[in-house]
C-alpha positions, 0 to 999 in steps of 0.5 A: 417597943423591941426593947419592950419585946426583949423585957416580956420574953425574959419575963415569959423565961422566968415564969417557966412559960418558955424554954430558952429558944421557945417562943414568938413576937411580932410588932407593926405600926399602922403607917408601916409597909413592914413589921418585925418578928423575934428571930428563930432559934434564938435565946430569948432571955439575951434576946436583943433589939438588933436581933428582930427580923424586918419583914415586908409586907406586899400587897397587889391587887387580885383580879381573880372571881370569887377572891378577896380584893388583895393578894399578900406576900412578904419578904424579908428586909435588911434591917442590921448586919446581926439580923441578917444572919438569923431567919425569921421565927417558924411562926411566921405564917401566923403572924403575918396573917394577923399583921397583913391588914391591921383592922380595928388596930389600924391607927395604932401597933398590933403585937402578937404574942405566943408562948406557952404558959404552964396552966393554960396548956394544962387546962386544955390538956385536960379538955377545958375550953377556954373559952367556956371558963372565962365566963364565970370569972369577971377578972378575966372576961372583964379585960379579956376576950378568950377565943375557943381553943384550936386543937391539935395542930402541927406547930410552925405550919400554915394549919396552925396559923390559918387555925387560930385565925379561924377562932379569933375571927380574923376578917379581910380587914384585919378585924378579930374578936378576941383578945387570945387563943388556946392551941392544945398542948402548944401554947396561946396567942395574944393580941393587943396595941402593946407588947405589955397589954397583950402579955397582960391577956396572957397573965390573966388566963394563966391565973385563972386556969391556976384556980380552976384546976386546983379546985378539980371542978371541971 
């Protein structure tokens, strides 16, 4: 599936949905201790499998009153001689909070997505919800569940991160109740149980935040 990763960052390049070194994916497999995340500062339209970083996910016991019952670091790992010389991409704190616990996703992979498609940002830029759109238009709400958007956020922060998994609903367990979220004037993140499912989350809404601002009725 990094293969996979490489083909939608190129894709994402060639629909105009990010710049050469923009962008963010991870990956986890249910029975994996770890996941991979595409590398910072890195050319996404040459981006190769070898480049990915290995991160480790740790999980200890929290004996503390009134917390949760883990406690969660990650580490890097080494996974190739070409990776080890790349860091980690800055939007690591929202995807290791989506991948910690796998939740609904746990006998399966979770990919999460983020990019910055044209239409969606847009829209946002414009005061849409994109939460609200998505009701009247059945090709997308068929498929696709749009959390409400996140607002003006740092990018690359853990208020970014902790953000958007306050408006998919991430539980402890790893649970969320929407397929994608809004960041205004960033982007969007999407979640799914392949790199192509979750990218077809993004595919929609773009779509559907084309033809509603060009019809001006918002």
């Amino acid at each position: 599936m990094l293969e996979t990763i490489c083909d939608i960052m190129v894709d994402a390049y060639k629909r105009n949905w990010i710049t050469s070194r923009d962008g963010n994916v991870s990956i986890r497999h249910h029975d994996r201790d770890h996941f991979y995340i595409t590398p910072s500062g890195v050319r996404k339209q040459t981006l190769q499998p070898d480049q990915f970083k290995k991160i480790k996910i740790w999980r200890t016991i929290n004996s503390g009153v009134g917390t949760g019952a883990f406690n969660y670091n990650y580490e890097e790992l080494e996974y190739t001689d070409i990776s080890a010389n790349l860091k980690p991409s800055g939007e690591i704190p929202l995807h290791f909070g989506l991948q910690k616990e796998m939740g609904q996703h746990s006998g399966e992979v979770r990919v999460v997505v983020h990019v910055h498609p044209t239409y969606c940002i847009a829209a946002m830029h414009a005061g849409i919800d994109l939460s609200k759109i998505s009701d009247a238009f059945p090709e997308l709400n068929r498929y696709t569940k749009v959390a409400p958007n996140v607002g003006d956020v740092p990018p690359i922060s853990q208020e970014l991160a902790d953000q958007c998994h306050k408006m998919l609903q991430l539980d402890n367990n790893g649970n969320i109740a929407y397929d994608i979220v809004g960041i205004k004037g960033h982007g969007v993140v999407a979640i799914d149980t392949s790199p192509w499912r979750a990218y077809e989350h993004i595919e929609r809404l773009e779509h559907i935040c084309k033809i509603v601002l060009a019809s001006g009725k918002y």
